[in-house]
Legacy VTK file of the C-alpha trace (Angstrom):
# vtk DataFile Version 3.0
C-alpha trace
ASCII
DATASET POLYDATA
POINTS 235 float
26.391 3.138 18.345
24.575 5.867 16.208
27.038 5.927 13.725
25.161 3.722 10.898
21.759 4.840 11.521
22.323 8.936 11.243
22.878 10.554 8.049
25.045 12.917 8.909
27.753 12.655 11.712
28.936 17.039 12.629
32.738 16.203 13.825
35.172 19.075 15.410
38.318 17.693 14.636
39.495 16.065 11.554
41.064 13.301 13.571
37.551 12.182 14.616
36.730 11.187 11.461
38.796 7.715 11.546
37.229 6.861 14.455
33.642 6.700 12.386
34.972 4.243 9.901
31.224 2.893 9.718
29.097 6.238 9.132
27.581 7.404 6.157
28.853 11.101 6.042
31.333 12.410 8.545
31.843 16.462 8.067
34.175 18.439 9.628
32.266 21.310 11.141
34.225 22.505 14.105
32.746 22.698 17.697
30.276 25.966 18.647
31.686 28.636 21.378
31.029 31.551 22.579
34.512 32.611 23.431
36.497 34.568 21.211
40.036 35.598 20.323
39.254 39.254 21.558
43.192 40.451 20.661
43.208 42.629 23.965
46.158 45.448 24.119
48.169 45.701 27.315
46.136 47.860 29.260
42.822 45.659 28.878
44.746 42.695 30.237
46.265 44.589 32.331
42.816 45.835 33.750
41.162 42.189 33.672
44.261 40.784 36.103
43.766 43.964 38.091
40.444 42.884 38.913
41.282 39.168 39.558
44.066 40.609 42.099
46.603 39.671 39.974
49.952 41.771 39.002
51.415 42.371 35.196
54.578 41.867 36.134
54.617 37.674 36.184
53.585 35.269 34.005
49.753 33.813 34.804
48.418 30.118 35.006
44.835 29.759 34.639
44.348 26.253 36.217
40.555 24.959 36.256
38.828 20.872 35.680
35.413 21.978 34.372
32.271 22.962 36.073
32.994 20.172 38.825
36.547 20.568 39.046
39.271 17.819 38.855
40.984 16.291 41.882
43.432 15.214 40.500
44.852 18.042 39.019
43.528 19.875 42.096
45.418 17.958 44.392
48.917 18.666 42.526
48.521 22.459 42.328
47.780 22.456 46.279
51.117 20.518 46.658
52.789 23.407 44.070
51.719 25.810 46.328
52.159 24.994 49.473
56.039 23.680 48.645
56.034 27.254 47.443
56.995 26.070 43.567
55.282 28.739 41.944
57.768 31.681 42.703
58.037 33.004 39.239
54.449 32.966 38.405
50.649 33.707 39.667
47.703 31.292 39.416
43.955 32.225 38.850
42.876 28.814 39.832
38.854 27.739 39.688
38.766 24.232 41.786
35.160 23.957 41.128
32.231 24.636 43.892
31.772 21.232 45.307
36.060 21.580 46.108
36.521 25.104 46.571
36.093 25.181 50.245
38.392 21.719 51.106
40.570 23.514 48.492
40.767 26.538 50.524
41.585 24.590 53.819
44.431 22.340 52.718
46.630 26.034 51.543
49.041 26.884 53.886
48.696 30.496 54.968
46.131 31.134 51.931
45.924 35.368 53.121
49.598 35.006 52.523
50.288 33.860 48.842
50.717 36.739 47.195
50.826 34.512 43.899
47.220 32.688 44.059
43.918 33.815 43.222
41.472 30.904 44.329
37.762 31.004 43.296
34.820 28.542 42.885
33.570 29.351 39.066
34.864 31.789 36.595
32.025 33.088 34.905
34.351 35.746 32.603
36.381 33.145 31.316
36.482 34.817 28.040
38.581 37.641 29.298
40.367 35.313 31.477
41.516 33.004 28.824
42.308 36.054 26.193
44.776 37.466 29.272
46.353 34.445 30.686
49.905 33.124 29.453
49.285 29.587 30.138
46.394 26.795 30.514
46.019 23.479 32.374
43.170 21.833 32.229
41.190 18.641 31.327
40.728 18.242 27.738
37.332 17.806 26.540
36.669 18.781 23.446
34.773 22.424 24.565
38.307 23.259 26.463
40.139 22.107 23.037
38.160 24.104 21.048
38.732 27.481 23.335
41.910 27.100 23.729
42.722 26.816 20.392
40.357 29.815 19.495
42.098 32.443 22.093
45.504 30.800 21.317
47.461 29.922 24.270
49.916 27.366 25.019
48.488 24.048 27.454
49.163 21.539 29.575
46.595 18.800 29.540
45.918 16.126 32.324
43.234 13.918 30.099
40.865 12.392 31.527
40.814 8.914 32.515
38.766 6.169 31.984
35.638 7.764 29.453
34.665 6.751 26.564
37.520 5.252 23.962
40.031 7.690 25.912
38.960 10.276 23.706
40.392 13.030 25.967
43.794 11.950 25.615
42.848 11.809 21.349
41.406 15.471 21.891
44.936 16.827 23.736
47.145 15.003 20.815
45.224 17.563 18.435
46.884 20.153 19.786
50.232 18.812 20.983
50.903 17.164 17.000
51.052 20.930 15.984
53.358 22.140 19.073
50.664 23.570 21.148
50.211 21.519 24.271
51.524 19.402 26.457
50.473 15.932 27.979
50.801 14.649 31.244
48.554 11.462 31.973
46.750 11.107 35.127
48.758 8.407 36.519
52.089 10.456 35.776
50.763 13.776 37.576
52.378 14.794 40.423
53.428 17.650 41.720
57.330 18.182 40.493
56.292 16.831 37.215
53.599 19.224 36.572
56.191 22.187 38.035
59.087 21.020 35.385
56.698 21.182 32.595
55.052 24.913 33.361
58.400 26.497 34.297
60.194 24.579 30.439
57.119 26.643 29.198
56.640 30.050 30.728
60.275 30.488 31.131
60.723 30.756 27.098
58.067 33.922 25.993
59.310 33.365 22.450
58.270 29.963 22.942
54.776 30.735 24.631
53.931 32.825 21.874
55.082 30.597 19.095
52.927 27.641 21.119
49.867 30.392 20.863
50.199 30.783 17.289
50.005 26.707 17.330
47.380 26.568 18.975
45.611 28.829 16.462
45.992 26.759 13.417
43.544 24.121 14.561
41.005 26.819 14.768
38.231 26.294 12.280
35.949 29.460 11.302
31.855 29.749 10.727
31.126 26.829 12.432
27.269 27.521 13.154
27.326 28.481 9.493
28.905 24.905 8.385
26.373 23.355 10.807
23.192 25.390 9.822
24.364 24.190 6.361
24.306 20.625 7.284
20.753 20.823 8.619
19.463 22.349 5.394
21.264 19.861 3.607
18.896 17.270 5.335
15.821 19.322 5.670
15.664 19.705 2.023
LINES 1 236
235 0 1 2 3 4 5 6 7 8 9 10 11 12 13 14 15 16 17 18 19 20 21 22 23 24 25 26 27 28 29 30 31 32 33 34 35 36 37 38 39 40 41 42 43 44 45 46 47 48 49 50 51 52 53 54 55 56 57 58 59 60 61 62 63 64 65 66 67 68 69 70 71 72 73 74 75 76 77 78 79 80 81 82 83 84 85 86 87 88 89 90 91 92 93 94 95 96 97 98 99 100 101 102 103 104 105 106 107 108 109 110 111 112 113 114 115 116 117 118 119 120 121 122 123 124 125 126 127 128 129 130 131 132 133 134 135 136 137 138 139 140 141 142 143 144 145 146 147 148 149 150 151 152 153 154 155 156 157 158 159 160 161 162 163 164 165 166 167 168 169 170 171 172 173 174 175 176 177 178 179 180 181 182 183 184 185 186 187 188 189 190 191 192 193 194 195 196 197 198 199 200 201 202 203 204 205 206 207 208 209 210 211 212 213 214 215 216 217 218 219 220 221 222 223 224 225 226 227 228 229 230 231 232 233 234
């Protein structure tokens, strides 16, 4: 709708661009975060999954849908769990606040599962995301961005019915250059979702070569290339 009155359109992929066929100027800036690739040793991630009550000894899953969670993808980890799928590995799973507690409930023997660490928010996701061996998530372009930035292999579940299915556009950015995954909505479930993290976590060469991937999307100084932009028009 905006895209023949602005001047300048800020894009952070390059595939955007095609989309805009009608703007003016389309730059590829990148998208602003404030996580980082912090390149932790051993012990440090060793220490962060300490403190989430997790163990260094199996592979981790960070599993979260945004700030309000996704039921969907909630729903399927729940079913992972309780059929007792996730053997090999440990979760660090954020549900979101407003499913956290119904979440909680519908786990079989939760004091029991020695693999699962449940909780409403993660507010340290930096460290969490720089120590985990695995992401699924929704894939907005924020979660795109970070992913790519602390390089880690992902599963997607886009996002269904927004806007020009652009979340299923933003997960193809990473799975053209071997990072990711896709598994639409309407083909989640729960053995589908379990085939595709055990074909991943099962191969470390693999994980880390997805990682390295994920990395080469990563575009750097992008408040610099925007700051630049608004200059641009200022002057």
């Amino acid at each position: 709708m905006l895209a023949k009155k602005v001047d300048t359109i800020l894009v952070g992929f390059e595939e955007a661009k095609k989309e805009l066929p009608n703007a003016k100027r389309v730059i590829l800036t990148g998208t602003p975060t404030k996580i980082k690739n912090l390149e932790l040793d051993i012990s440090q991630k060793e220490d962060i999954l300490r403190n989430l009550g997790l163990k260094k000894n199996k592979p981790v899953v960070l599993v979260f849908g945004g700030s309000q969670g996704a039921k969907a993808i909630n729903d399927v980890i729940t079913d992972i769990i309780n059929q007792n799928l996730n053997k090999t590995y440990q979760i660090i799973w954020a549900p979101g606040p407003l499913q956290f507690d119904l979440v909680k409930q519908r786990i079989k023997n939760l004091s029991k599962q020695e693999n699962v660490k449940i909780v409403p928010y993660i507010y340290n996701m930096e460290e969490v995301l720089n120590s985990v061996d695995l992401v699924i998530s929704r894939s907005g372009a924020m979660t795109i961005t970070e992913i790519s930035t602390v390089g880690k292999p992902a599963i997607f579940v886009p996002l269904p019915n927004v806007s020009n299915n652009h979340q299923e556009y933003n997960a193809k950015v990473l799975q053209k250059v071997g990072a990711a995954t896709i598994i639409l909505n309407k083909d989640l479930t729960s053995e589908v979702l379990s085939k595709a993290i055990q074909k991943i976590i099962q191969n470390d060469n693999q994980m880390k070569q997805m990682g390295e991937n994920a990395k080469k999307i990563t575009i750097k100084n992008v408040e610099d290339k925007i700051y630049k932009e608004i200059v641009r028009l200022l002057n």
